[in-house]
C-alpha positions as CSV (number, residue, x, y, z in Angstrom):
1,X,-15.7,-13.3,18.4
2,X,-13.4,-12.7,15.7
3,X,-15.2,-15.0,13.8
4,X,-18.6,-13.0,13.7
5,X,-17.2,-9.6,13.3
6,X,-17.1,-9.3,9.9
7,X,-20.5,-9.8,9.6
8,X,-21.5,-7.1,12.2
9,X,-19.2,-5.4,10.4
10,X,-21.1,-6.0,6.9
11,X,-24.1,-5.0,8.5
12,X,-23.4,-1.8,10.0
13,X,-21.9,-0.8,6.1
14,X,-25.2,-2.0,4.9
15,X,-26.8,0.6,7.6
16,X,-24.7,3.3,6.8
17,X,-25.7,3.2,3.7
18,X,-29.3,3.5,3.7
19,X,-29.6,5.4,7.0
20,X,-30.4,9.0,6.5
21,X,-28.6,11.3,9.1
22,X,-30.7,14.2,9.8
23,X,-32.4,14.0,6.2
24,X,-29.0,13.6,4.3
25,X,-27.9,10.9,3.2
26,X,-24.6,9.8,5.5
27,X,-21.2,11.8,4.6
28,X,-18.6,10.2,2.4
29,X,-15.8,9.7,5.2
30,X,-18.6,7.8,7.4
31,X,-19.3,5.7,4.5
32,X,-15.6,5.3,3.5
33,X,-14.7,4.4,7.6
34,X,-17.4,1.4,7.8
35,X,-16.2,0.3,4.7
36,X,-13.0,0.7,5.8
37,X,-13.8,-1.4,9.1
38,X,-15.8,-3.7,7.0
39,X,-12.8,-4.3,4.7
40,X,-10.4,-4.9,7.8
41,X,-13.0,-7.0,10.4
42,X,-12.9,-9.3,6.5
43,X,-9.4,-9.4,6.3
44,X,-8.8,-10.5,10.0
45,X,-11.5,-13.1,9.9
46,X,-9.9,-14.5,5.9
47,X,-12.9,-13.2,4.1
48,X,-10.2,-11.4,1.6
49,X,-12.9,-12.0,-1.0
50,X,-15.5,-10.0,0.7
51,X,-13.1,-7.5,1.1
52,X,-12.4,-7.2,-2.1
53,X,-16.2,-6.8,-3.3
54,X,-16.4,-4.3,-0.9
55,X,-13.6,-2.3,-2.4
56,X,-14.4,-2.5,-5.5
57,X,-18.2,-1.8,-5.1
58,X,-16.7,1.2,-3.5
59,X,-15.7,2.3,-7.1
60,X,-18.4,0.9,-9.2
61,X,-21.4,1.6,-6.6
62,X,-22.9,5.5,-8.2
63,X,-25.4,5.2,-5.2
64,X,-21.8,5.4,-2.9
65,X,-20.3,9.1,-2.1
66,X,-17.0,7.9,-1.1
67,X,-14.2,6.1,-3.1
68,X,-11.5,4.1,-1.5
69,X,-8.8,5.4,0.0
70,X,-5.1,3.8,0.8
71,X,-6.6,2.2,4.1
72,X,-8.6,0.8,1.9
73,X,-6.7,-0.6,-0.4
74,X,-4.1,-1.7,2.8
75,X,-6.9,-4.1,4.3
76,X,-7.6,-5.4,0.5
77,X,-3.8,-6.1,0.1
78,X,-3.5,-7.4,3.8
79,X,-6.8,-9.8,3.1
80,X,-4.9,-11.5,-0.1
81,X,-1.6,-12.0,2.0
82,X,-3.3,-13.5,4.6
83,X,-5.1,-15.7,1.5
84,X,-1.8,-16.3,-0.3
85,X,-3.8,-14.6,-3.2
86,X,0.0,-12.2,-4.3
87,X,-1.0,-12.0,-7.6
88,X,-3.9,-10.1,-6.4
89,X,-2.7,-8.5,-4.2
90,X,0.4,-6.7,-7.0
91,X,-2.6,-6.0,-9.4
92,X,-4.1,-4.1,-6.0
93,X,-0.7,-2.1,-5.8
94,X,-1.1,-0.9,-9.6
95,X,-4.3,-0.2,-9.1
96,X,-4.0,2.0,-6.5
97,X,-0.9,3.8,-8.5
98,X,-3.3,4.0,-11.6
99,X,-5.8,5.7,-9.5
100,X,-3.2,8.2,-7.8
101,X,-3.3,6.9,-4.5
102,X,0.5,6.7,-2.8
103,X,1.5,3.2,-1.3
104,X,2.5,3.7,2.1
105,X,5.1,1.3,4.0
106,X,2.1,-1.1,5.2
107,X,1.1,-1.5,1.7
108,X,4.8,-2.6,0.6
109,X,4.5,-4.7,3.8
110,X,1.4,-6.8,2.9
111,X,2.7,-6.8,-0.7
112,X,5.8,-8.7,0.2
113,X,4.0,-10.8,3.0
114,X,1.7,-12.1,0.1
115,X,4.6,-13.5,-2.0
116,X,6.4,-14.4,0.7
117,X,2.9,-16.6,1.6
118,X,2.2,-17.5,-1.6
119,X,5.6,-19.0,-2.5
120,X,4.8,-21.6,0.3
């Protein structure tokens, strides 16, 4: 259930990470999509904090080949609307801008939908 998917989710990140593919260690874009999916299966289930560690151990991680991307940072921003966490989710927004990565409409979107949550 949706319940338990973000830690299946967790898991299979964990084994992307350590699980050599044909000797290599597993590509960037297959590490950035399970910690993509990670990120979102978090979100959907209100983990938004997991999410977030996720994201940013994305950037801090030197063992990690990939860095986040705007889907990324869309599930982050979605996972503090759903949390009615808006003031993390604008200092998401200008981090992504800091880092060069373009908002796209979702990312507005989740932006708004946390102040709108978080003024309840």
């Amino acid at each position: 259930g949706r319940n338990g998917a973000w830690r299946e989710a967790l898991v299979e990140l964990a084994a992307a990470r350590r699980s050599p593919l044909d000797g290599r260690s597993i590509e960037a874009d297959e590490q950035r999509r399970c910690a993509n999916a990670a990120m979102s299966a978090c979100e959907r289930s209100r983990q938004w904090e997991r999410s977030l560690a996720i994201l940013h151990e994305l950037w801090e991680d030197s063992d990690v080949q990939c860095r986040p991307n705007v889907v990324s940072y869309n599930a982050a921003i979605t996972g503090c609307a759903r949390g009615s966490r808006w003031q993390l989710s604008e200092t998401l927004l200008d981090e992504m801008r800091s880092r060069h990565l373009t908002p796209e409409i979702l990312t507005y979107n989740a932006t708004l939908n946390s102040y709108e949550k978080g003024s309840k």
